[in-house]
N, C-alpha and C positions, 0 to 999 in steps of 0.2 A: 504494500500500500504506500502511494507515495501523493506528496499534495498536489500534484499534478492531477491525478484519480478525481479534484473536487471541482466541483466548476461554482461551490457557494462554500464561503466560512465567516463563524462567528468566532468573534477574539472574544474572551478572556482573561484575567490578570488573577493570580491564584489569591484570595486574601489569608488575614492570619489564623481569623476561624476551621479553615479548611486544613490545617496543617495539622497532624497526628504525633504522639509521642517522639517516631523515630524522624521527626522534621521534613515529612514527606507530605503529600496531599492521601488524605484519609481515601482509602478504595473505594469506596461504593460513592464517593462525590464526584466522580469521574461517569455515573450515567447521569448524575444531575448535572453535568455539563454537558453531557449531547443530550438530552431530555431539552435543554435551555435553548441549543442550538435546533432543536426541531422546530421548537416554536418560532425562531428569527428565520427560520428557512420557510415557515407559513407566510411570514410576515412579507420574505424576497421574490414567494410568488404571490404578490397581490391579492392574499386571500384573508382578510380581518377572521380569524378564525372563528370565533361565534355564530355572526352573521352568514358569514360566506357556509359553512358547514351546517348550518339552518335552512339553508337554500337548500345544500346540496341531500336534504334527509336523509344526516346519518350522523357518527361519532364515529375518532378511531380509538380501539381499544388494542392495547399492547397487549399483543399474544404472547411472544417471546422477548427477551432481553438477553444476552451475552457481550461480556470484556474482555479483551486478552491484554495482559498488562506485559508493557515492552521495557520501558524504563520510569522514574520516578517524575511528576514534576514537584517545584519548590517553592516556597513561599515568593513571592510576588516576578514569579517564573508570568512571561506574555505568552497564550495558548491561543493557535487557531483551532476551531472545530470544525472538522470538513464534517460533511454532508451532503448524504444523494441516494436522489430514491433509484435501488439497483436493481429492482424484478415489483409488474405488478403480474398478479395471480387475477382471479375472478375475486373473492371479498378482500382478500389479501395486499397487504403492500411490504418490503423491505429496504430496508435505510440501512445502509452502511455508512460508519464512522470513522475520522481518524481525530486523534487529538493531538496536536504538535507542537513541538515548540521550536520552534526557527523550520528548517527543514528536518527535523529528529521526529521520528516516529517512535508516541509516548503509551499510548494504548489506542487500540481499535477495537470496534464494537459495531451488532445488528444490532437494530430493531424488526421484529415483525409484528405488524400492526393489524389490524381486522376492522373491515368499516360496517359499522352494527345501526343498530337502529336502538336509539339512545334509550326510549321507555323498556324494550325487553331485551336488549342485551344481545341481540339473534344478529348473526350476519346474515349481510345486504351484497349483492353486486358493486364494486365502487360504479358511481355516477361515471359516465362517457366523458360528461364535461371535465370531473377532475382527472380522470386519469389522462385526458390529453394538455390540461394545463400542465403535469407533472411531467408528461411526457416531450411536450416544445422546449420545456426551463432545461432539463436538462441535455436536450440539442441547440440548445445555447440559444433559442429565440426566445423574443421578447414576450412576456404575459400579461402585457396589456396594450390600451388604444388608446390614441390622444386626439380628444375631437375639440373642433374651436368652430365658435357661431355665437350665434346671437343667446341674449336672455329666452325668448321666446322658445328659441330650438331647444336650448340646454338645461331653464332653469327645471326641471323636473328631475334632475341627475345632481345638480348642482345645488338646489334651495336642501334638500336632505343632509346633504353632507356639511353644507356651512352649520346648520342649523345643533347638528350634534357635534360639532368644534369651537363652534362659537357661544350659541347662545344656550347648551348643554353642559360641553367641558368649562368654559372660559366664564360664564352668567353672566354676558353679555347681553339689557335689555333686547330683544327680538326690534324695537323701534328704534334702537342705532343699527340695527346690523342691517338691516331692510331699506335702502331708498331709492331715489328715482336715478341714480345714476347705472344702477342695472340696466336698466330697458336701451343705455346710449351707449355701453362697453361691448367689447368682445370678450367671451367668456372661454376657458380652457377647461375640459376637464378628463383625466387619466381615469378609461374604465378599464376592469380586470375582464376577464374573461368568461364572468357569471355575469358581467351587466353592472359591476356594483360601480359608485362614482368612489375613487379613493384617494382623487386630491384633485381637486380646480384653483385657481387664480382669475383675474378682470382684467383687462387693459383700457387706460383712458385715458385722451388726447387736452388735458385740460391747459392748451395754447399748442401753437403752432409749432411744430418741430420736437415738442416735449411730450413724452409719453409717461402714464402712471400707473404702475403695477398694484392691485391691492386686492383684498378677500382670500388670501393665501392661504388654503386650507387644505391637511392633509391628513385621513383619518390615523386614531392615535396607534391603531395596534400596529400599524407600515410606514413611522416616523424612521429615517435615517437608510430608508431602501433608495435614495435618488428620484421617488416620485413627486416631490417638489419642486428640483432641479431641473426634472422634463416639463414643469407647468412655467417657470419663471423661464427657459429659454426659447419654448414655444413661440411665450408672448414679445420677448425682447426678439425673436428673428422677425414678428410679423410689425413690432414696430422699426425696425432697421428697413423692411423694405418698402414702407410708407414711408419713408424717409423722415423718422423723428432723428434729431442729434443723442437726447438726453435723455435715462431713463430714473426718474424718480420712483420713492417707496416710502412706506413711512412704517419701518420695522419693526415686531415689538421687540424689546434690548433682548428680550431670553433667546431670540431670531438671529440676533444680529450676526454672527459668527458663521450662521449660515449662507446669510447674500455677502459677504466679506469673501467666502469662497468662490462665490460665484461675480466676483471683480463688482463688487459696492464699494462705497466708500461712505462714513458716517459724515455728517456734520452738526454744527448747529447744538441746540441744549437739549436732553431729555424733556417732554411733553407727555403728561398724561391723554388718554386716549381710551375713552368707556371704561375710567379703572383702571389702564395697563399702560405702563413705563412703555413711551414709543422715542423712539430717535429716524431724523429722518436723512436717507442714504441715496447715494446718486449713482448713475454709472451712465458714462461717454460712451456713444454708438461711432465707430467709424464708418 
């Protein structure tokens, strides 16, 4: 097994809780690190596990579990966890593991899973839809779509999703999050592969040559998969070729490090904003 074998990994940092008498990381916290890394591999193919597995009527239940332990890791040792689903069956699916540290292989581990039907416990056929979203991710295409239009076309994909990030997560009155510059923007939003919306963004033109990125919303269980990054360069290509100069944002500060990656630059003093520390940030179109 080598990391090459993984086309998806979660890192890791070993803490001090997890380290045993002989200064090693205790055995059995090595499935609760691929256990952790299944769920961020839910999370890399755009599938909000709840919801998405709600859809799909059913649950998976771990059939099987196995570790082979190759070497030790160490207290604040950095671990990738590879992850990838290797065989599916008819109810069945299998996950192979590697856990690493730099290129060293630390322990490798199955999972075999069964997709049941949550109230009695009985396996199901996996759904055609998951097994081909599992099946694209790991032939290295994408598992979602990125549609842009109007309020009219989108808000029915888009008004749900704000509404459980903003005015659900965030309690954000619903009469700021709602107004009439909807109906005059272009709206972005990344669907998965069930339909679901799992991050939208706005664009608006508020003067000539200047464009304004805002609504930047991206459901919480698939925060840090890059489906943000596809909503905020969507709309910064479609204002580059309307030809704005300047892309304004008004970021909340816990944000900020985000569009900072994606060439922002902050200015100006921290402002409140429905409750939430915003800073506002610029970025030059050539």
């Amino acid at each position: 097994m080598k990391r090459s074998d993984f086309r998806f990994f979660h890192r890791l940092r070993v803490r001090w809780a997890e380290i045993d008498m002989q200064k090693i990381v205790f055995n059995g916290h090595y499935l609760t690190y691929i256990d952790t890394a299944v769920t961020a591999y839910w999370g890399r193919v755009a599938l909000p596990y709840e919801t998405a597995f709600h859809i799909l009527g059913g649950e998976l239940y771990v059939k099987k579990a196995t570790l082979e332990y190759h070497a030790s890791a160490l207290m604040d040792d950095d671990l990738s966890v590879g992850m990838k689903c290797s065989k599916l069956g008819n109810s069945s699916m299998v996950f192979q593991a590697g856990i690493f540290r730099g290129d060293k292989l630390l322990i490798s581990g199955e999972l075999i899973y069964v997709f049941a039907d949550p109230q009695t416990q009985t396996s199901k056929p996996i759904p055609e839809a998951l097994r081909h979203i599992l099946l694209i991710f790991e032939a290295g295409e994408s598992v979602v779509d990125l549609k842009t239009g109007s309020w009219a076309e989108l808000q029915s994909l888009a008004s749900p999703l704000r509404t459980e990030v903003f005015v659900k997560e965030q309690e954000i009155p619903p009469e700021l999050e709602w107004d009439e510059l909807d109906a005059t923007a272009l709206h972005a939003v990344v669907v998965n592969k069930l339909g679901q919306a799992v991050a939208t963004g706005r664009l608006l033109q508020p003067q000539p040559q200047v464009a304004q990125i805002g609504r930047m919303a991206v459901s919480k269980p698939l925060r840090g998969g890059h489906l943000g990054q596809k909503v905020v360069e969507s709309l910064i290509d479609v204002a580059r070729k309307r030809g704005d100069k300047t892309v304004i944002l008004h970021a909340q500060c816990s944000a900020e490090g985000f569009y900072r990656r994606l060439g922002f630059k902050a200015h100006g003093d921290i402002f409140d904003d429905a409750g939430i520390d915003h800073i506002e940030m610029t970025r030059q179109l050539t």
